[in-house]
C-alpha positions as CSV (number, residue, x, y, z in Angstrom):
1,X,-24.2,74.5,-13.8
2,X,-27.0,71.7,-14.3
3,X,-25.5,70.9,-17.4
4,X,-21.6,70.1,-15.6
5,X,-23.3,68.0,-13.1
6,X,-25.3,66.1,-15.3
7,X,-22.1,65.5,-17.0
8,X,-20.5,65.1,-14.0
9,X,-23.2,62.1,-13.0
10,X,-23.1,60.3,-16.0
11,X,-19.6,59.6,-15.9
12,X,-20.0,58.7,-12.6
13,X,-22.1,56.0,-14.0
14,X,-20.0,54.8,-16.9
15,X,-17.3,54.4,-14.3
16,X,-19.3,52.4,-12.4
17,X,-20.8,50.0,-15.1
18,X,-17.0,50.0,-16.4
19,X,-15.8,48.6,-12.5
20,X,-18.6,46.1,-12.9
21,X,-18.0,44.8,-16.1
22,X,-14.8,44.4,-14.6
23,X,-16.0,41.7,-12.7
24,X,-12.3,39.7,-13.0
25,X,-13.6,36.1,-11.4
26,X,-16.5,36.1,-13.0
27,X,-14.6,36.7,-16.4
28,X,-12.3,33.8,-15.7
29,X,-12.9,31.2,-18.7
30,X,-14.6,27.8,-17.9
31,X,-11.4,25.6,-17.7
32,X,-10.1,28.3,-15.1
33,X,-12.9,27.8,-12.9
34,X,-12.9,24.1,-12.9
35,X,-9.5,24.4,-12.4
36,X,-10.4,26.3,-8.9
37,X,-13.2,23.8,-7.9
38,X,-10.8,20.7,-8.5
39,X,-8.6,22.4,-5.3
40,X,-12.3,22.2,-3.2
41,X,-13.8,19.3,-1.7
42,X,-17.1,18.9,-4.0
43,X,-19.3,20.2,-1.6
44,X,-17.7,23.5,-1.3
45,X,-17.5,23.5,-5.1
46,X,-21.4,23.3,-5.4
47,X,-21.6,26.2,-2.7
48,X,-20.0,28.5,-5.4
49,X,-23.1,28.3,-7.6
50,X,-24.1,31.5,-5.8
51,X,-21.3,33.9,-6.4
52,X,-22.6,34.9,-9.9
53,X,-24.6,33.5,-13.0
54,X,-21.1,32.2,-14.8
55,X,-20.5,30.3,-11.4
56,X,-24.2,28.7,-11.5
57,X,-23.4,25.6,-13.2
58,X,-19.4,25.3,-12.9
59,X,-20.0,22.8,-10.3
60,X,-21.4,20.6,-12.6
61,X,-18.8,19.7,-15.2
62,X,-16.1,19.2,-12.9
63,X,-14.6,15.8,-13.8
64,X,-13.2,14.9,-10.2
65,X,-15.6,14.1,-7.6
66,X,-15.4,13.6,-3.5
67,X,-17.8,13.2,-1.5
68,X,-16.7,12.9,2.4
69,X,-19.8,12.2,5.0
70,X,-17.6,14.1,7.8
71,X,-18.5,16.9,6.1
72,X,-22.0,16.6,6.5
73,X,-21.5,16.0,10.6
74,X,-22.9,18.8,12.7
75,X,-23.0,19.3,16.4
76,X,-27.1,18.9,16.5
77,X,-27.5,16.7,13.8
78,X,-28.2,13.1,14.1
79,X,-26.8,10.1,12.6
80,X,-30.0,10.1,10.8
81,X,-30.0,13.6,9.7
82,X,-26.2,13.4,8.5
83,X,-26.8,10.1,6.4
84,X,-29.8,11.5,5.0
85,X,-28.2,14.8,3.9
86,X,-25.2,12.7,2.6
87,X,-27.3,10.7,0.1
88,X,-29.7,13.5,-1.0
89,X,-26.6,15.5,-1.9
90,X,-25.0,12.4,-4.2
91,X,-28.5,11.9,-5.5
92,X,-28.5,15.5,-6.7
93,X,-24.8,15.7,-7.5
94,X,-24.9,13.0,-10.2
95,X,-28.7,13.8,-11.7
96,X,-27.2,17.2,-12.6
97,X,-24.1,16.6,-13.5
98,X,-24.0,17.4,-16.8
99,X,-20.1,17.0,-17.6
100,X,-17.6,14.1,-18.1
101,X,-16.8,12.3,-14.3
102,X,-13.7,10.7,-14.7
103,X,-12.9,10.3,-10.8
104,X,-15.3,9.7,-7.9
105,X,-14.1,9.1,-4.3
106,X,-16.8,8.0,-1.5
107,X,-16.0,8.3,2.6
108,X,-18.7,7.1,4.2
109,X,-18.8,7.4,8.0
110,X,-19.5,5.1,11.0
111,X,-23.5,3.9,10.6
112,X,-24.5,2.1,14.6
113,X,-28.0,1.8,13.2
114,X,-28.7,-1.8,10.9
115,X,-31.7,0.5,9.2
116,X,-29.6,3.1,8.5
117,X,-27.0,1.1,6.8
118,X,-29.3,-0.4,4.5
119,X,-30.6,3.2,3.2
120,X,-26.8,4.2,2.6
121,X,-26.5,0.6,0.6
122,X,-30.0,1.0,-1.3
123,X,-28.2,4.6,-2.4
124,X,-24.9,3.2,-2.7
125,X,-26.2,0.2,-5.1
126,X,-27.7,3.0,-7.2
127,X,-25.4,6.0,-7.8
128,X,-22.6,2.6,-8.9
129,X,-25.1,2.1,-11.1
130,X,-25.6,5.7,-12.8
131,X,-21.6,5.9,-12.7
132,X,-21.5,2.7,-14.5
133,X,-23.3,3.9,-17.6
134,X,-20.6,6.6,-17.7
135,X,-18.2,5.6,-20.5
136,X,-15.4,8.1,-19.5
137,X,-15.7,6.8,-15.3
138,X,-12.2,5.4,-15.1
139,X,-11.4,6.1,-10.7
140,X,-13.2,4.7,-7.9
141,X,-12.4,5.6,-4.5
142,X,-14.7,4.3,-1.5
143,X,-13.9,3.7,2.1
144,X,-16.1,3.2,5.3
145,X,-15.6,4.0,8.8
146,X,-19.1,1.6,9.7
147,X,-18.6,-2.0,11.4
148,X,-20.7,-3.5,8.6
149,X,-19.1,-4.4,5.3
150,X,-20.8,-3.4,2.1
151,X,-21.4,-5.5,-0.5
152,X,-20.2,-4.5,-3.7
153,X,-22.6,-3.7,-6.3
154,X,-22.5,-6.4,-9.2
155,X,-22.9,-3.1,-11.5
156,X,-19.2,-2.0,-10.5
157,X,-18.2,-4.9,-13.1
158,X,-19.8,-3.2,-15.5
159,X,-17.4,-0.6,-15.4
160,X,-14.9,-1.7,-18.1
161,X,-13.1,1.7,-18.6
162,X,-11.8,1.9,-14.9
163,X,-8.5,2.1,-14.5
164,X,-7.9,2.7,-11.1
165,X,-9.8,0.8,-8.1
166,X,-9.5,1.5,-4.5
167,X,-11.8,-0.2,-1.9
168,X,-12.1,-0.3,1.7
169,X,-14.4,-2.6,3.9
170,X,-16.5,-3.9,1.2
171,X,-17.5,-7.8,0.6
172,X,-17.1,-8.9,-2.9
173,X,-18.3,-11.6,-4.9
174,X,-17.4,-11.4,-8.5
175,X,-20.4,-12.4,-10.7
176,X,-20.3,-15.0,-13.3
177,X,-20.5,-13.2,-16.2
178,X,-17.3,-10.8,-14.8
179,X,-15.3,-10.0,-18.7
180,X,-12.6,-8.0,-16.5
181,X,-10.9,-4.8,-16.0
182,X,-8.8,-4.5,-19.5
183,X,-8.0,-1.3,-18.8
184,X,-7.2,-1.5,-15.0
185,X,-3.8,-0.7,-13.8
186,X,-3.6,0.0,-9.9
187,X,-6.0,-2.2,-8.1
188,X,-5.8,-1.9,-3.8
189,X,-8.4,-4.0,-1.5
190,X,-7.8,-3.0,2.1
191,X,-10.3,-4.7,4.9
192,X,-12.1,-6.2,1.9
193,X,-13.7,-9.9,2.4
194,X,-12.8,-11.9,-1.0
195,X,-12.0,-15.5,-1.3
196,X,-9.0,-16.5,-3.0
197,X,-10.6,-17.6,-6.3
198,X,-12.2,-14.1,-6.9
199,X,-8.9,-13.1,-6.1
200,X,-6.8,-14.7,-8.6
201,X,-9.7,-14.5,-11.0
202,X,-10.2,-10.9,-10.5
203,X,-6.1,-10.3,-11.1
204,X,-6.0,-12.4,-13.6
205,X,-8.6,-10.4,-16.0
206,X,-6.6,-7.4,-15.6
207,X,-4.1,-7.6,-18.1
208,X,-2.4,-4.3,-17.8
209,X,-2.6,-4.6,-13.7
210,X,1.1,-2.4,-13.1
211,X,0.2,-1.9,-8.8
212,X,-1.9,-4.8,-6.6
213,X,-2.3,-3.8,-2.6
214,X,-4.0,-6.3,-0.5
215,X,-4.2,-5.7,2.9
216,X,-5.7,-7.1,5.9
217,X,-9.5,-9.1,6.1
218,X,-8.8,-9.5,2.4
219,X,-7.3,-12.5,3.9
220,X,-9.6,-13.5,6.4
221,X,-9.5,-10.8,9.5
222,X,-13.9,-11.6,10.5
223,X,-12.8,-15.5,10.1
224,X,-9.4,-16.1,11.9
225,X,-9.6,-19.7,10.8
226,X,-10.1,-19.0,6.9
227,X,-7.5,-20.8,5.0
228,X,-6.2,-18.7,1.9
229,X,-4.0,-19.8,-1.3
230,X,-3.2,-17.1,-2.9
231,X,-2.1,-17.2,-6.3
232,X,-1.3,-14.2,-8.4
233,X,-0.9,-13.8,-12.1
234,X,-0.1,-10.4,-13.8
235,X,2.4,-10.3,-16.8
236,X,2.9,-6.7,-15.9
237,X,3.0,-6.3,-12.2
238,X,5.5,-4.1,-10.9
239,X,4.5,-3.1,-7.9
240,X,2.9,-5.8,-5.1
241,X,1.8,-5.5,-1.5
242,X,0.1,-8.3,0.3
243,X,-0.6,-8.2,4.1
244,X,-2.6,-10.7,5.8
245,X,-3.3,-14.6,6.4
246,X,-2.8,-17.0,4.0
247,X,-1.2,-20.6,3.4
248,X,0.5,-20.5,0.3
249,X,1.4,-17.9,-2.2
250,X,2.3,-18.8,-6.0
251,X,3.6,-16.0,-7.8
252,X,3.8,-15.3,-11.6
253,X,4.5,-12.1,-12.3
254,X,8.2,-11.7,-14.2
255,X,8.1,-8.1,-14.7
256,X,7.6,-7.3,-10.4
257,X,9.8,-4.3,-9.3
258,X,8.8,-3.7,-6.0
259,X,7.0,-5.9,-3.4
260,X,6.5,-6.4,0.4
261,X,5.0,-9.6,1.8
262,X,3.4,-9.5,5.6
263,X,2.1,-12.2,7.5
264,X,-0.1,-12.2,10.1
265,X,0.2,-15.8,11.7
266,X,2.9,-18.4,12.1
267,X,2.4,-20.7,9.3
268,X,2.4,-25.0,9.8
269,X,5.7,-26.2,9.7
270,X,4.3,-29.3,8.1
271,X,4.4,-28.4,4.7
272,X,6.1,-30.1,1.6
273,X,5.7,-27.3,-0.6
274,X,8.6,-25.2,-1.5
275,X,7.0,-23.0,-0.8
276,X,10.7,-20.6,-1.2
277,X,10.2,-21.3,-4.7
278,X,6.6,-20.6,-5.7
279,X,6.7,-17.4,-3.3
280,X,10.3,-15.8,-5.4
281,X,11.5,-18.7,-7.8
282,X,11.0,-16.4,-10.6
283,X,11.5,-12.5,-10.4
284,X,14.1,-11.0,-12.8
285,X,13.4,-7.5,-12.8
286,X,12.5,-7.3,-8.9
287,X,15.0,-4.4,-7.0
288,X,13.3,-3.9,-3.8
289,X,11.7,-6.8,-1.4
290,X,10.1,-6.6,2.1
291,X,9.3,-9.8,4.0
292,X,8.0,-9.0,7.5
293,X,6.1,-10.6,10.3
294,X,6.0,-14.0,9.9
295,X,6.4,-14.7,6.0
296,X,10.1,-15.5,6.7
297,X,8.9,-17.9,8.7
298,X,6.6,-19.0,5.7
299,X,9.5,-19.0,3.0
300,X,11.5,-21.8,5.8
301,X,8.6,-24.0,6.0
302,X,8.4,-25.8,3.0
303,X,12.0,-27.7,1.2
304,X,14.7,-26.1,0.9
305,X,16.2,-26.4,-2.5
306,X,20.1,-26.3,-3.4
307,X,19.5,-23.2,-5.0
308,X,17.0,-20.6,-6.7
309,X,15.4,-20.8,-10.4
310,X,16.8,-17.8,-11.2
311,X,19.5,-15.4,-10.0
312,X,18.0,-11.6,-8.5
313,X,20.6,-9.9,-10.6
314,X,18.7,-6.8,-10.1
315,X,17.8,-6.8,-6.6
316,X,18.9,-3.7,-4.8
317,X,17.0,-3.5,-1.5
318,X,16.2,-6.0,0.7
319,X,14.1,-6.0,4.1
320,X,13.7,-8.9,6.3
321,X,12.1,-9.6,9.5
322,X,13.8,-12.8,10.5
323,X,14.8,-15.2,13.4
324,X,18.4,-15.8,13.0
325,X,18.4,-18.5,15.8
326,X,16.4,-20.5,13.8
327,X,18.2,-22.7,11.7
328,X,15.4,-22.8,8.7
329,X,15.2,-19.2,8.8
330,X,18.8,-18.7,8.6
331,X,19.5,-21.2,5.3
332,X,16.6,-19.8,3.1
333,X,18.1,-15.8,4.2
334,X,22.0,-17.4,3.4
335,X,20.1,-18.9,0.2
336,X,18.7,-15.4,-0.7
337,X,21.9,-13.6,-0.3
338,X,23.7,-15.6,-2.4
339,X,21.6,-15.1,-5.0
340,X,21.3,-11.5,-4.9
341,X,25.0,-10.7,-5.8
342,X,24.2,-6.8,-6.4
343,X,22.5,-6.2,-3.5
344,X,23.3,-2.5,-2.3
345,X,21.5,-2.5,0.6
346,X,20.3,-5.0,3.3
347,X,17.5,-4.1,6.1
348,X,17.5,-6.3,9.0
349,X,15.3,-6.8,11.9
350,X,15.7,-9.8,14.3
351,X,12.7,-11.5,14.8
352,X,14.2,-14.3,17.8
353,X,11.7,-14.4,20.8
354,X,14.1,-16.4,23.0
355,X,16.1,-13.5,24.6
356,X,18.8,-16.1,25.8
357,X,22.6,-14.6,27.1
358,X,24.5,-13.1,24.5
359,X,26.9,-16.2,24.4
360,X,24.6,-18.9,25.0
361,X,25.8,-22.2,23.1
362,X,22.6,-24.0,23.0
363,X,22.6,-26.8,19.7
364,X,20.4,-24.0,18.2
365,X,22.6,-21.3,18.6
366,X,25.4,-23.1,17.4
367,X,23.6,-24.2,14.3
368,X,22.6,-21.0,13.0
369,X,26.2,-19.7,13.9
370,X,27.5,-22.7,11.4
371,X,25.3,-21.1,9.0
372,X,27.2,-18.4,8.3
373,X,31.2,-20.1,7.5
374,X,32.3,-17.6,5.8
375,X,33.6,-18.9,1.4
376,X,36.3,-18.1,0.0
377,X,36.5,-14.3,-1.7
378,X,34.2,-11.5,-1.3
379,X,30.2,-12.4,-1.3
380,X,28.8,-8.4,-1.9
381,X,30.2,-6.3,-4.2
382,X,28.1,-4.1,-4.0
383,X,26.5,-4.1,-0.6
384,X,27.2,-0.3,1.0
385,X,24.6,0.2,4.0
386,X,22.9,-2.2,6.1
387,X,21.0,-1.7,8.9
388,X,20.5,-4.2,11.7
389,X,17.3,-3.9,14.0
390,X,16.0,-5.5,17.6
391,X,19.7,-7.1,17.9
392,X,20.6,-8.0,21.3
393,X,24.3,-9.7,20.4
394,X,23.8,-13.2,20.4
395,X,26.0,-16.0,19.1
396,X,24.1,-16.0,16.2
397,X,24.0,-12.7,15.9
398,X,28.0,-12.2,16.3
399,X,28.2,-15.1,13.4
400,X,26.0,-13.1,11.0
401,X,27.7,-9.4,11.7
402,X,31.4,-11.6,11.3
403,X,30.1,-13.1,7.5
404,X,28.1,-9.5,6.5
405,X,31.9,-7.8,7.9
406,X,34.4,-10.4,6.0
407,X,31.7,-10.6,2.6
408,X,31.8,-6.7,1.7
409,X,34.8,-5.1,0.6
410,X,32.7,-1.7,0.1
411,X,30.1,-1.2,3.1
412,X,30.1,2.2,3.9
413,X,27.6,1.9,7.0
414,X,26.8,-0.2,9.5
415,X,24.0,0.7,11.9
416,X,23.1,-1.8,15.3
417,X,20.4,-0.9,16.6
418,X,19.5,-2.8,20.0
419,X,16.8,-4.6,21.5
420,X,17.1,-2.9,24.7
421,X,18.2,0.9,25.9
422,X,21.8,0.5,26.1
423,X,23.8,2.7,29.0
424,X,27.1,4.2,28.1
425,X,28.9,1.1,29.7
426,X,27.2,-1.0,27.9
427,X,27.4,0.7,24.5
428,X,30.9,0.9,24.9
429,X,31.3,-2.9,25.8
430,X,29.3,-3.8,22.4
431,X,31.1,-1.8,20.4
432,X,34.6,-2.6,21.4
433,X,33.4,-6.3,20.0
434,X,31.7,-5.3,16.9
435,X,35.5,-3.2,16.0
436,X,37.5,-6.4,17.0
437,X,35.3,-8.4,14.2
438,X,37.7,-8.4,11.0
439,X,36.4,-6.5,8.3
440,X,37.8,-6.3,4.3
441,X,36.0,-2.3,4.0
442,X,38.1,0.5,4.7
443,X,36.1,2.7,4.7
444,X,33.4,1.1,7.0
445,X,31.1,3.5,9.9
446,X,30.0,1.6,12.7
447,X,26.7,3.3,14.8
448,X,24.9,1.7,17.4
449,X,21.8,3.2,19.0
């Protein structure tokens, strides 16, 4: 009887030490688990050092870091406390880090105190620095929630193998002995201070630059009264966004896909620049453009010319923000449609402040209405949907609908969408004189909202 339950307890144990060595997640291979930890924000990876011995240390060859100082905010900790935990954690992070760190995105929060922002600086300065002398470091990623701006680390530019740079409210100076970013394709500066110099210079040494955003005090949001030129040379550009204050814009970039211009102030309508032409004289290979706010009003203010450089054969989208009771505004958008002959489809949103009656004849009104004589034979022949925003059926307006309506034998859709909340009486009114327009598509919708 001893003997059977001696048996009987010893294979109670090998069945136990059989159900531990079983232990399936802390079998997984390496790769595996840095597989997991990539799907956790870093500081939730680091917390996984205490699951088992094989987990100890997985933390610390993950490649992809981010670091987020919400996650250090607790409901009895101060703004002191939180910063300070913040920067002791990074410290640690990157002195143990004993893997490759090819990614490494920074969210700093809002900082009230002037002392406390210059401790988060001191330890932003440094852990640049440390991921500077990283060969393999090729993404950046920082963004600040504070009032004050950082100043970028000179030791960034030291970085040569990034290829991907993302930076939010930070000041930057480019030093004098900046080589450039030979490896850098997506560059974006949102509420970044930067002249216009550093600007082009800083473009200009990225040779392989295929995405450029700049938005905001990039040009000049903490100094309304800056004056920007903007100049921008990539051979390989295919993808630019630009939003903010500037006087002119000079573009060289022949290979430029995509892009969407916004500006934020009227510009001078003194201006002998063409400007038209330096803005869009050369872009072969562009298929979608944006112009919003006022850069229409930036494209009229300098000469007109007879006609573009170049044709945009490829152009395929087109959004506008423009006054079509200005006459300036009108010729450079008549200017731009004729040379976009394969433009599919055509985004619209009416930009005129003076809400005058819908058949006012003022010389303006009439003006802008001659704009749009319709030639001889179809104009799109391709053009299938376009999409008319903030109209409220003006002269010019009726002028523009009556070329867009007589110009394009295969528009599908036609959407109006007014200023104003339209009743049923009204609706009905308005769209009895949008059907009474001639049209050469039959097989035209009509919607107005």
């Amino acid at each position: 009887m001893d003997h059977s339950r001696s048996k009987k307890l010893k294979t109670q144990k090998e069945n136990l030490a059989s159900d531990e060595g079983q232990d399936f997640i802390s079998s997984l291979p390496e790769d595996v688990r840095c597989k997991i930890l990539s799907y956790l924000s870093t500081r939730d990876a680091v917390k996984t050092c205490i699951l088992s011995s094989k987990w100890r240390y997985t933390w610390a060859t993950i490649p992809e870091l981010s670091v987020s100082e919400d996650d250090f905010i607790s409901p009895i900790a101060s703004e002191r406390i939180t910063r300070s935990r913040l920067v002791k954690f990074v410290d640690i992070l990157l002195y143990l880090h004993n893997g490759p760190i090819f990614k490494f995105k920074l969210e700093a929060g809002k900082c009230s105190r002037e002392n406390y922002f210059e401790y988060f600086r001191v330890a932003f300065a440094r852990w640049i620095l440390h991921l500077s002398r990283r060969k393999e470091f090729h993404e950046f990623f920082f963004s600040s929630s504070s009032k004050h701006l950082f100043n970028l680390p000179t030791s960034l530019f030291l970085c040569h193998g990034l290829s991907i740079l993302n930076l939010h409210d930070c000041h930057i100076n480019l030093p004098s002995a900046f080589e450039g970013f030979k490896l850098m394709r997506v560059l974006e500066l949102q509420d970044c201070v930067i002249s216009g110099d550093d600007i082009e210079r800083l473009v200009s040494s990225c040779p392989l630059l295929d995405e450029l955003v700049l938005e905001t005090a990039s040009f000049g949001l903490f100094n309304p009264n800056m004056e920007l030129s903007l100049k921008i040379c990539a051979p390989k550009l295919k993808k630019l966004i630009i939003h903010g204050r500037f006087v002119s814009l000079l573009l060289k970039t022949p290979c430029l896909v995509k892009a969407c211009f916004d500006l934020e102030v009227r510009p001078a309508r003194v201006n002998a620049r063409a400007n038209l032409v330096e803005a869009l004289g050369a872009l072969p290979e562009v298929e979608v453009l944006g112009f919003h706010q006022q850069f229409f009003a930036y494209l009229a203010a300098g000469s007109l010319p007879d006609h573009l450089p170049s044709t945009l054969d490829k152009l395929k989208i087109l959004s506008l923000d423009v006054n079509l009771a200005s006459p300036e505004e009108a010729s450079v958008m008549r200017l731009l449609l004729q040379n976009a002959p394969n433009l599919v489809e055509l985004n619209l949103t009416n930009s005129t402040t003076d809400r005058a009656d819908w058949f006012s004849q003022t010389n303006s009104t009439m003006t802008c209405a001659g704009q749009w004589e319709i030639d001889s034979g179809s104009f799109f022949m391709s053009l299938r949907v376009v999409e008319l925003y903030e109209f409220f059926i003006s002269r010019s307006e009726l002028a523009f609908l009556k070329f867009i309506l007589a110009s394009a034998p295969l528009l599908e859709q036609l959407t109006v969408i007014k200023e104003q909340v339209t009743d049923a009486r009204e609706k009905d009114a308005v769209i009895e004189i949008l059907k009474r327009i001639p049209k050469v598509s039959v097989n035209l919708q009509i919607t107005l909202e």
